[in-house]
N, C-alpha and C positions, 0 to 999 in steps of 0.2 A: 810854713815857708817851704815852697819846693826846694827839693834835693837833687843834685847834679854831680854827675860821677865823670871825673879827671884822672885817669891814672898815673901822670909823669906829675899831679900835683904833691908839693910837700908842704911843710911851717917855712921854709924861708922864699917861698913865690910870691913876691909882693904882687907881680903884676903876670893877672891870669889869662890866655888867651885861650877861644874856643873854637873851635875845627869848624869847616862850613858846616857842615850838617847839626851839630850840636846848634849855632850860629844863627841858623835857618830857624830850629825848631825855639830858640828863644825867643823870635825879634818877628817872626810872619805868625806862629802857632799859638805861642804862650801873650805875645806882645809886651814884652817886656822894655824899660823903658831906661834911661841912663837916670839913675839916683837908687831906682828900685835894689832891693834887697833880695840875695839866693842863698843857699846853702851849698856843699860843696864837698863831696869827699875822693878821696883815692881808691874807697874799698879795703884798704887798709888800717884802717881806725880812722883814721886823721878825717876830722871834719873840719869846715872853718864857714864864716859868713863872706859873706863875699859884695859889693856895693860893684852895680855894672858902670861902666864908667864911658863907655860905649856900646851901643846897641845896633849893631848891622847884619843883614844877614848873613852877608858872607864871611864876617870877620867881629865878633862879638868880644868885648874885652871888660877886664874888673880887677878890682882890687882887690887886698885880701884885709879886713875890719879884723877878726879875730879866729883863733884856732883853739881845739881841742882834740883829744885823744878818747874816742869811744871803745872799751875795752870790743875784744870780740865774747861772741856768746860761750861762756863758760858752764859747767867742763865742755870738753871737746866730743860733739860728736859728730860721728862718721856712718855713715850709708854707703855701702856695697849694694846696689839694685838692679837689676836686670833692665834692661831696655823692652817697654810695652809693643805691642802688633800695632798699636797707633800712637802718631808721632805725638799727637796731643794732648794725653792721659799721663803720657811720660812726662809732657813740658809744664803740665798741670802740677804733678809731684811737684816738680823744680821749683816751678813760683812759690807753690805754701811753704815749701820745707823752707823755702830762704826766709821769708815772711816772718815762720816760725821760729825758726834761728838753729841752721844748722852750719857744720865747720866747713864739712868736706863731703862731694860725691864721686863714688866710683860707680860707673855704670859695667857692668860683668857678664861677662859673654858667657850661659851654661849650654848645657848641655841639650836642653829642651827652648832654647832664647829661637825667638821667630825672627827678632828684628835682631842683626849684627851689627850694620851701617848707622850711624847716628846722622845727622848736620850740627855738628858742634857748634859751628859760629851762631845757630841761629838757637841755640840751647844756651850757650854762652848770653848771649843778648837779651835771654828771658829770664836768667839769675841775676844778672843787672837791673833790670826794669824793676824784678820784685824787691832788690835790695834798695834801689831809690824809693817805691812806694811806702816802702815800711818803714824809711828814717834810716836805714843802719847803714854803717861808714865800715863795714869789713863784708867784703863780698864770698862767699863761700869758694873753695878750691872746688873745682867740675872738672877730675882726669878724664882723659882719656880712655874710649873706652879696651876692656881688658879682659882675657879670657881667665873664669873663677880658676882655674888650675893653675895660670902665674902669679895670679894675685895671691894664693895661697905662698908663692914661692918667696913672697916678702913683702910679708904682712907689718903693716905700720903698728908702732908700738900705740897700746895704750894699755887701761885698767882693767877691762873686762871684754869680752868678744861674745854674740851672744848671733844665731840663724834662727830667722822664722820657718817654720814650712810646713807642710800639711800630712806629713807623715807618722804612723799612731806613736806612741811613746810617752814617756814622762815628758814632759815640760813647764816649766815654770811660768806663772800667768804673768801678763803685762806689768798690772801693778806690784808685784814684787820681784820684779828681776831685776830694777836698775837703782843701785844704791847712788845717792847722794855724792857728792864731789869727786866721782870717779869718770874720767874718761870712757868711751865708747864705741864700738864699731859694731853693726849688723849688719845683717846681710839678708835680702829679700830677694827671691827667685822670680820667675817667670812665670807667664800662665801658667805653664804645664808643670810648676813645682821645680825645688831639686829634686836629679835624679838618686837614688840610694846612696849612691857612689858617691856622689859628689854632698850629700847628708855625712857621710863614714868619715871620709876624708876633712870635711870643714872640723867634724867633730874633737878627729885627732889632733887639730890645732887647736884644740883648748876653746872653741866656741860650743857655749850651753845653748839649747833647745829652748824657742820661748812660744807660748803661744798667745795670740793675739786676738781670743775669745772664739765662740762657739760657731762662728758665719765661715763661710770662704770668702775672701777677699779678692778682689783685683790688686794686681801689682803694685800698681799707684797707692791705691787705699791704705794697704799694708803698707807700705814706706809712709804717708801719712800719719795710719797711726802709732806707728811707731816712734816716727818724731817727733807728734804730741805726748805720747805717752813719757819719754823720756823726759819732754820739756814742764811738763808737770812735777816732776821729781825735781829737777834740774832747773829752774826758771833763769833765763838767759837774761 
């Protein structure tokens, strides 16, 4: 059953209306028909079925048959990631992690970051798309992006804090640095790496050094596998 995403929807919406363009893509694209059956969530857990009760383009309307509450993907985690030299590898990241089941992203402005400027709305609308592909009724938080030196300045609580990066040292391999029902925050740099400084500094906020095997990675990859890696430990 496709999934369709409402944000002003809740459990007491008997009668659901849908925007033209949503509208449009039910009733010319998809063909949907008045009796037919959808699914329906807010991104916030709450999914529900939904029976179309009118099918027009410009004005698409339903009903609400049943609702439920989809937990979000548990424990919580979080990616701090730099913004890629192309806009696509980054949007790439976004689709699987959400796919995969992540909480929250912060895209982080270092020191060595090529790209500053994001198009959030069209980042936004690629976290969307992957959270309806995949079933899931909680759409991941996608801040704003932020330079690593305020984001250090207040840092969201969780369990553990853990920076990838390619600088020699001890580090702890993938598979054993992320324990079981513990929250989560990392952090993945940019092409060109963190710079020392900003390795010193993450450090001093209690984030341990992990390594994410013997290759060098692309930015993307690295937030990838790190999100798998986690969600192996952690299955959402």
């Amino acid at each position: 059953m496709m999934l369709f995403y409402l944000p002003d929807f809740n459990e007491h919406s008997q009668e659901i209306q849908f925007d033209k363009e949503e509208s449009r893509h039910m009733s010319k694209v998809l063909r949907l028909k008045e009796g037919q059956q959808i699914q329906l969530t807010n991104g916030k857990g709450l999914i529900a079925t939904v029976e179309i009760v009118r099918a027009d383009p410009k004005h698409t309307e339903g009903r609400l048959i049943s609702s439920q509450i989809q937990p979000p993907p548990s424990p919580n985690l979080h990616i701090a990631i730099a913004p890629t030299k192309m806009n696509d590898r980054y949007e790439w990241f976004l689709e699987k992690a959400t796919e995969i089941g992540i909480n929250r992203i912060t895209p982080i402005i270092c020191e060595h970051s090529e790209r500053k400027i994001l198009k959030m709305d069209r980042m936004q609308k690629i976290v969307i798309s992957a959270m309806k592909q995949s079933l899931r009724a909680n759409l991941p938080l996608l801040d704003v992006p932020i330079k690593l030196a305020d984001f250090l300045q207040e840092l969201p609580k969780t369990d553990s804090r853990f920076i990838a990066h390619c600088s020699k040292g001890d580090k702890k391999p993938i598979n054993e640095a992320f324990a079981q029902g513990t929250s989560t925050l990392i952090l993945i740099g940019p092409e060109g790496d963190f710079s020392e400084n900003e390795i010193l500094n993450c450090e001093k906020q209690d984030f341990a050094p992990i390594s994410l095997g013997n290759q060098r990675l692309r930015t993307e990859t690295a937030g990838l596998v790190a999100t798998m890696g986690y969600r192996l430990t952690n299955p959402s």
